[in-house]
C-alpha positions as CSV (number, residue, x, y, z in Angstrom):
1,X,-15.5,55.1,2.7
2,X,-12.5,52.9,1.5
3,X,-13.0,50.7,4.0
4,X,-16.8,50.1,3.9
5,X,-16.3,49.2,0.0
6,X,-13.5,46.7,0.7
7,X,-16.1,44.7,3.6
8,X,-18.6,45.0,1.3
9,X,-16.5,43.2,-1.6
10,X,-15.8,40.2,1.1
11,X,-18.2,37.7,0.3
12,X,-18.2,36.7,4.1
13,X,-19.1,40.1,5.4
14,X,-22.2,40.4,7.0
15,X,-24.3,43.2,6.4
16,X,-25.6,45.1,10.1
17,X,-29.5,43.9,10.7
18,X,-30.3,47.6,10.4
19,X,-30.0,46.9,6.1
20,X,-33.8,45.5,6.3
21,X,-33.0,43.8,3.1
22,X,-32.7,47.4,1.0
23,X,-29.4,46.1,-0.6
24,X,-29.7,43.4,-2.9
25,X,-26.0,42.4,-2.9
26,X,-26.3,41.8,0.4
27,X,-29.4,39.5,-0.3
28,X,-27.3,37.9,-3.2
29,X,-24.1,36.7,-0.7
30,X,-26.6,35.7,1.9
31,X,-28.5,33.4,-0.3
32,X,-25.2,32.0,-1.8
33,X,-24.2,31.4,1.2
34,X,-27.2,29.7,2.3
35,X,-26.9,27.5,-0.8
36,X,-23.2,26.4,-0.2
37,X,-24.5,25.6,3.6
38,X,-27.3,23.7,2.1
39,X,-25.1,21.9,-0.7
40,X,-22.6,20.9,2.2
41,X,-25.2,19.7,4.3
42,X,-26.3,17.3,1.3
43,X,-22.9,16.0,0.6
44,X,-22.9,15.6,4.9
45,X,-26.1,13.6,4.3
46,X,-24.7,11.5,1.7
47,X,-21.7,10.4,3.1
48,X,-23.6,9.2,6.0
49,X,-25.9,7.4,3.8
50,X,-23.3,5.6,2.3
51,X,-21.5,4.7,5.4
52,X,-25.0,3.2,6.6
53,X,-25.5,1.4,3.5
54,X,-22.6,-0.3,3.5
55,X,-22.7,-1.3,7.1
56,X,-26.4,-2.8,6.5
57,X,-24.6,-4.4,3.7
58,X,-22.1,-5.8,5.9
59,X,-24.6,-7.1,8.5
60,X,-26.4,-8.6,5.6
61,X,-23.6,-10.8,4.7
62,X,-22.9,-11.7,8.2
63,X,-26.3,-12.9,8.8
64,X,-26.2,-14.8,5.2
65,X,-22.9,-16.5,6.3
66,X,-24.0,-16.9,9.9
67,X,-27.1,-18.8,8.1
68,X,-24.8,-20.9,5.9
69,X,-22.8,-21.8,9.4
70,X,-26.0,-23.3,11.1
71,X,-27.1,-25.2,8.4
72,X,-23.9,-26.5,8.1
73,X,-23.5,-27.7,12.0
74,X,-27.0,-29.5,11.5
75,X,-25.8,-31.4,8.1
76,X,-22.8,-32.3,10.3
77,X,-24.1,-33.1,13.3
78,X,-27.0,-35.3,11.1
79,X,-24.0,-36.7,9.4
80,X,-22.2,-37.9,12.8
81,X,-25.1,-39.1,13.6
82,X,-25.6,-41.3,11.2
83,X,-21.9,-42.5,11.1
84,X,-22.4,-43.3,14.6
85,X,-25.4,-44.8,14.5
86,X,-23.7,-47.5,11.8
87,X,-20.3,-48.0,13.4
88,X,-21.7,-48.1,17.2
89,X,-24.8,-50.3,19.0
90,X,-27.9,-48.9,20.1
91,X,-27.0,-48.1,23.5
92,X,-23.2,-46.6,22.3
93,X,-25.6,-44.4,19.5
94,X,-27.2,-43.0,22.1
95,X,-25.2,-41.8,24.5
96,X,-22.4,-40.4,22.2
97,X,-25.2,-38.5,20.1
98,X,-26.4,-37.1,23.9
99,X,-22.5,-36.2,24.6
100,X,-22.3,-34.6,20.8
101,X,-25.8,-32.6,21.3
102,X,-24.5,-31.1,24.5
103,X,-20.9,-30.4,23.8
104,X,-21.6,-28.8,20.4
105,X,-17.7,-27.4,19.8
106,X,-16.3,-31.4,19.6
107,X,-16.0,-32.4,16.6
């Protein structure tokens, strides 16, 4: 008898299937338990949204910057252009804005 009170006063004692639901303690712990597995599953679901949020973030930024970076080459390679194009002849323009267009890393 001493023993069946004490498993019954463990909040992580399962009641046998045989109960039916006739004890409503055992009902009370069950649905407290189910709420703590629901509430942890929640906080689960939050931290994951948060961790995907701030990576979209991050890609956001990247793309913004990567944006910034390729408007950027164009003003520069308009602007070499355009310095070539006074400081060299027709011909010299030409091919040095071919040689710039397809070696895009010399600068």
């Amino acid at each position: 008898m001493l023993q069946s009170q004490l498993l019954h006063q463990n909040p992580y004692f399962l009641e046998p299937e045989s109960n039916n639901g006739s004890d409503p303690t055992f009902e009370s712990r069950l649905n407290k338990r189910e709420r703590k597995s629901e509430e942890k599953v929640g906080k689960d679901m939050e931290l994951e949204n948060l961790k995907l949020y701030k990576e979209n973030m991050s890609i956001i930024e990247e793309n913004k910057l990567r944006k910034k970076a390729t408007l950027l080459h164009q003003e520069n390679l308009a602007l070499m252009s355009e310095l070539i194009r006074k400081k060299f002849s027709h011909s010299e323009h030409l091919s040095y804005t071919l040689f710039l267009l397809q070696n895009p890393r010399i600068k």
